[in-house]
C-alpha positions in Angstrom: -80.6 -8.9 -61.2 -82.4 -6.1 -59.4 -86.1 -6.4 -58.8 -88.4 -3.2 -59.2 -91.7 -3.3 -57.4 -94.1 -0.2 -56.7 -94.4 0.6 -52.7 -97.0 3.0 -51.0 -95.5 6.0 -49.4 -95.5 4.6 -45.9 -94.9 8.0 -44.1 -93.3 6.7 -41.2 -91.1 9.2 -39.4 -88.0 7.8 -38.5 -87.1 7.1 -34.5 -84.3 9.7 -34.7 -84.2 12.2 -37.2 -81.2 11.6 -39.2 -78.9 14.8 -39.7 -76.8 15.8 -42.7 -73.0 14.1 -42.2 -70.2 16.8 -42.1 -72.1 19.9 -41.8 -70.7 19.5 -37.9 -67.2 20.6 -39.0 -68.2 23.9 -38.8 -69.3 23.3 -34.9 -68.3 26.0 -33.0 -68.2 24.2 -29.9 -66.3 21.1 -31.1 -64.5 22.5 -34.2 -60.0 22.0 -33.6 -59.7 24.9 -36.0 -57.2 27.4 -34.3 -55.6 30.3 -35.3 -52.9 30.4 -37.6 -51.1 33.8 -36.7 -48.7 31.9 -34.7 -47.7 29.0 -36.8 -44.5 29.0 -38.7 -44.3 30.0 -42.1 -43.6 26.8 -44.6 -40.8 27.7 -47.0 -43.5 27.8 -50.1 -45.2 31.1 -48.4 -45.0 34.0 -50.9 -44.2 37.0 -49.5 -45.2 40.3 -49.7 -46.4 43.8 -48.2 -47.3 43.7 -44.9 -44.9 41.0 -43.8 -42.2 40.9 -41.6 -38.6 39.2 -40.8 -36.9 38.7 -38.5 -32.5 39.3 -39.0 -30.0 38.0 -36.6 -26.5 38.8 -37.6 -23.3 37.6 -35.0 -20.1 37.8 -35.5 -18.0 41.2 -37.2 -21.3 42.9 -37.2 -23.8 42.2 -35.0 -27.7 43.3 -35.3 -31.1 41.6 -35.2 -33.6 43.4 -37.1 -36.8 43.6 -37.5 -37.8 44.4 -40.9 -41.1 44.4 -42.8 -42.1 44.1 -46.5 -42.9 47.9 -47.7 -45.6 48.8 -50.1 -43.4 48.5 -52.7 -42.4 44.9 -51.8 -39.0 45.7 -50.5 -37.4 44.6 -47.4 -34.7 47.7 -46.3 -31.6 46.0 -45.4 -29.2 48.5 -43.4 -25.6 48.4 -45.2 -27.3 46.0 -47.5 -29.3 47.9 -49.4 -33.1 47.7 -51.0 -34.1 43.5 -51.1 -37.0 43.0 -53.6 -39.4 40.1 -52.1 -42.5 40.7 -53.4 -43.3 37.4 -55.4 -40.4 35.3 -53.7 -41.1 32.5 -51.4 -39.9 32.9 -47.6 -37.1 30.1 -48.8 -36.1 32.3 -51.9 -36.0 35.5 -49.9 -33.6 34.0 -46.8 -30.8 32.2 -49.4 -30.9 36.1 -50.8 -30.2 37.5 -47.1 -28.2 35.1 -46.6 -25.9 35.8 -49.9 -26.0 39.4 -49.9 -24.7 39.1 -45.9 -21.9 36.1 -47.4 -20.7 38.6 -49.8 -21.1 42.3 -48.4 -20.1 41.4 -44.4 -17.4 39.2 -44.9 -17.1 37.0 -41.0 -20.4 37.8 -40.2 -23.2 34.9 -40.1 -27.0 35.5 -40.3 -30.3 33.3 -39.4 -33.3 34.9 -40.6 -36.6 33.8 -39.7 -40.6 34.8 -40.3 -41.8 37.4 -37.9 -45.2 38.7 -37.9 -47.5 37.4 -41.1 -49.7 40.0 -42.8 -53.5 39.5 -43.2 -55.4 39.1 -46.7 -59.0 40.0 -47.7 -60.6 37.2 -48.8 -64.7 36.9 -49.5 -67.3 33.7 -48.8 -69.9 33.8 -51.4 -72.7 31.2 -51.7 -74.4 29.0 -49.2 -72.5 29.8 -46.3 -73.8 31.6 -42.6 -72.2 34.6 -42.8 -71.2 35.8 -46.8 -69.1 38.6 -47.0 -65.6 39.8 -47.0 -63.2 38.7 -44.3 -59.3 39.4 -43.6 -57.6 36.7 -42.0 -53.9 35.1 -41.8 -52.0 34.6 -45.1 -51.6 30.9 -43.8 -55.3 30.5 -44.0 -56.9 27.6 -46.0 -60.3 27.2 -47.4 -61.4 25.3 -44.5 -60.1 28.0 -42.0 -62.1 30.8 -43.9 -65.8 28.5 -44.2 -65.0 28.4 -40.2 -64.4 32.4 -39.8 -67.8 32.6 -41.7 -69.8 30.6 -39.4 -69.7 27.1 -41.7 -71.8 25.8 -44.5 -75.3 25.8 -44.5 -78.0 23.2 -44.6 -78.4 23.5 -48.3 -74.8 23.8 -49.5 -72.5 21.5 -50.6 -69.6 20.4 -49.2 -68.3 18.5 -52.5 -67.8 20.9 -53.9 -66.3 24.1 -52.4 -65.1 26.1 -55.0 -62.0 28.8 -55.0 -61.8 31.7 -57.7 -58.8 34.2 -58.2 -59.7 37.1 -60.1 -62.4 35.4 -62.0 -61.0 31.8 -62.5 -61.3 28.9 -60.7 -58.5 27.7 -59.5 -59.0 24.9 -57.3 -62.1 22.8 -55.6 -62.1 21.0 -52.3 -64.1 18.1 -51.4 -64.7 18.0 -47.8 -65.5 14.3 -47.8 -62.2 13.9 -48.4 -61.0 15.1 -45.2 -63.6 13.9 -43.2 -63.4 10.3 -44.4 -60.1 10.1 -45.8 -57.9 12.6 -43.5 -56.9 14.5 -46.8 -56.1 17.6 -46.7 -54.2 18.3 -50.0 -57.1 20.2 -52.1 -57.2 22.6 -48.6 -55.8 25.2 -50.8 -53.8 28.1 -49.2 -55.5 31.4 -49.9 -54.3 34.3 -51.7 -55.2 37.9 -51.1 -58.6 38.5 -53.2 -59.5 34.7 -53.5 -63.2 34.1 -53.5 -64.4 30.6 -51.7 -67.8 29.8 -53.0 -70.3 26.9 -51.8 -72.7 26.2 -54.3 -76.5 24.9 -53.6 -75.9 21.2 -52.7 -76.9 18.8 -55.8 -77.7 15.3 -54.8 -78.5 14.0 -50.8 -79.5 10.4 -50.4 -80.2 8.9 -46.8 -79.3 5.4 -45.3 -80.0 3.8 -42.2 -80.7 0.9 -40.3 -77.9 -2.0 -39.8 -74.8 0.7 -40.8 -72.1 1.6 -38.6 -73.4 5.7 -39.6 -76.5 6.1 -40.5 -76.6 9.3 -41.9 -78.2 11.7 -44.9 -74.8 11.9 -47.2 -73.8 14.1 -50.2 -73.0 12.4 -53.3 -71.5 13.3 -56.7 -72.8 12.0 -59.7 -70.1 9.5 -60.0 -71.2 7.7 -56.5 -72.4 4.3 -56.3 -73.8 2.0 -54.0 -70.8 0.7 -52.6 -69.4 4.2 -52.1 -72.1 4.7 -50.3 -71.9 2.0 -47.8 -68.1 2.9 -47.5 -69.2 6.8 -46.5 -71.4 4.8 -43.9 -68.8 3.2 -42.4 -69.4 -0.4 -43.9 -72.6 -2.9 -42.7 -73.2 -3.9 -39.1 -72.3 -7.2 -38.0 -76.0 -8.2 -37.9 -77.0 -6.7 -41.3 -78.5 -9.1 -43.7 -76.5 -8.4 -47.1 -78.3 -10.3 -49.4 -81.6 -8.7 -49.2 -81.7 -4.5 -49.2 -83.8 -2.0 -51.0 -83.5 1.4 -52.2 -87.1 3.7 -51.8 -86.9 6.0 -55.1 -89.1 8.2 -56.1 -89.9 9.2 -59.6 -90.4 12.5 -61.3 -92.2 13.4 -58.7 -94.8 10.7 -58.0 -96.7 9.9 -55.3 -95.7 6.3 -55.1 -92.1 5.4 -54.9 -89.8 3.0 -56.7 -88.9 0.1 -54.0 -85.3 -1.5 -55.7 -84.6 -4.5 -53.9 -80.5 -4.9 -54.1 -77.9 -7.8 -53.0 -75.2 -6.0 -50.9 -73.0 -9.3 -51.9 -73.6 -8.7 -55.4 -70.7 -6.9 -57.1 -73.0 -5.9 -59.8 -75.7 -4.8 -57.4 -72.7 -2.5 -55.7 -72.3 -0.7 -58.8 -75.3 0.8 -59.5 -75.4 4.6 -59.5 -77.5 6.7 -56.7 -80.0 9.5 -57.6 -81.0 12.6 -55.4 -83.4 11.7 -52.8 -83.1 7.7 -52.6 -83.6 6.4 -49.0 -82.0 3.2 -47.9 
């Protein structure tokens, strides 16, 4: 059963200031992010204006073009014809080079591949470095864009990065989950207009002492104890499990809440978290 007892405010400042976890993504100095100009296109990528590809043709007729997407979405094929590709992914639009070359230039073979990618206007909105608009590769992610804009600041979330097409959202990342987890599937490829927005952070709670990262963490509303001890990396060796506490404080109070809690206790590892409690 967890005990409740009313502590004084010790004010102690902690030996080493504890700093937010995962706001050193964004590190300029440290961060892996690269640029994506020269990566190949997957065969998913939707074309359109600005794009290019590249046409090698051997055999009867030989040729190897250059060709890029016009305003109109059109790829000019010569002896082909007009190619519409504006909506098509890169897969879609190289079976239909492939068939028009099968059919029109009988003994000739073709490869086509992506050639240069264009560049989309996106816009960072919210609690970021440096808001504003921003044109980068149309393989950039969500994560790729936060970096172009200098990262997320102290007071934004990172639970809960938000991505809006012409007014709707269309998809959130968590960056927790790639920090913790390695995923990367809700690192949504943007599209040309796309809005990322990082909200004001909702709920930080700090632990430290015998955890393996000690840290001030972002948690969602849904977050318990144990999920908290897992986003720390699990208990030290030397921790004593069966005697914790939680410092909480209360609508403002001077005094705190002190919730004493048994880290062995499935029950006790339940319990949900509020904004500000210090373990």
């Amino acid at each position: 059963e967890i005990r409740e007892t009313i502590a004084e405010e010790d004010g102690e400042e902690l030996e080493e200031e504890l700093k937010r976890f995962g706001l050193e993504l964004f590190d300029r100095e440290i961060s892996t992010f690269a640029p994506v100009d020269d990566l190949p296109a997957p065969d998913g990528y939707l074309m359109g204006p600005g794009d290019s590809v590249n046409v090698y043709m051997f055999g009867s007729e030989e040729a190897d073009l250059a060709l890029s997407v016009t305003r109109d979405g059109q790829l000019l094929l010569p002896r082909l014809g007009p190619v519409t590709v504006t909506g098509l992914t890169f897969s879609e639009v190289k079976r239909l080079i492939e068939g028009k070359v099968a059919s029109q230039l009988v003994g000739t073979d073709v490869v086509v591949s992506m050639g240069k990618l264009r560049a989309i206007d996106i816009f960072l909105a919210g609690d970021v470095y440096a808001p504003g608009s921003y044109s980068v590769s149309g393989l950039s992610t969500v994560l790729q864009a936060l970096y172009a804009g200098g990262g997320i600041t102290e007071i934004g979330s990172l639970r809960d990065i938000q991505v809006k097409r012409r007014g709707k959202l269309v998809g959130r990342l968590d960056a927790y989950d790639v920090l913790l987890r390695g995923d990367t599937s809700n690192d949504l490829r943007l599209a040309s207009g796309d809005t990322v927005f990082v909200p004001t952070v909702n709920r930080l709670v700090t632990i430290d002492g015998e955890v393996k990262r000690p840290a001030i963490y972002e948690i969602l509303s849904s977050d318990t104890l144990g999920d908290l001890l897992k986003m720390a990396g699990g208990l030290t060796a030397s921790s004593y499990r069966q005697l914790a506490s939680i410092e909480r404080r209360l609508g403002g109070q001077a005094k705190v809440v002190r919730v004493q809690v048994d880290l062995t206790d499935s029950e006790d590892l339940k319990q949900n978290l509020v904004d500000g409690d210090s373990m």
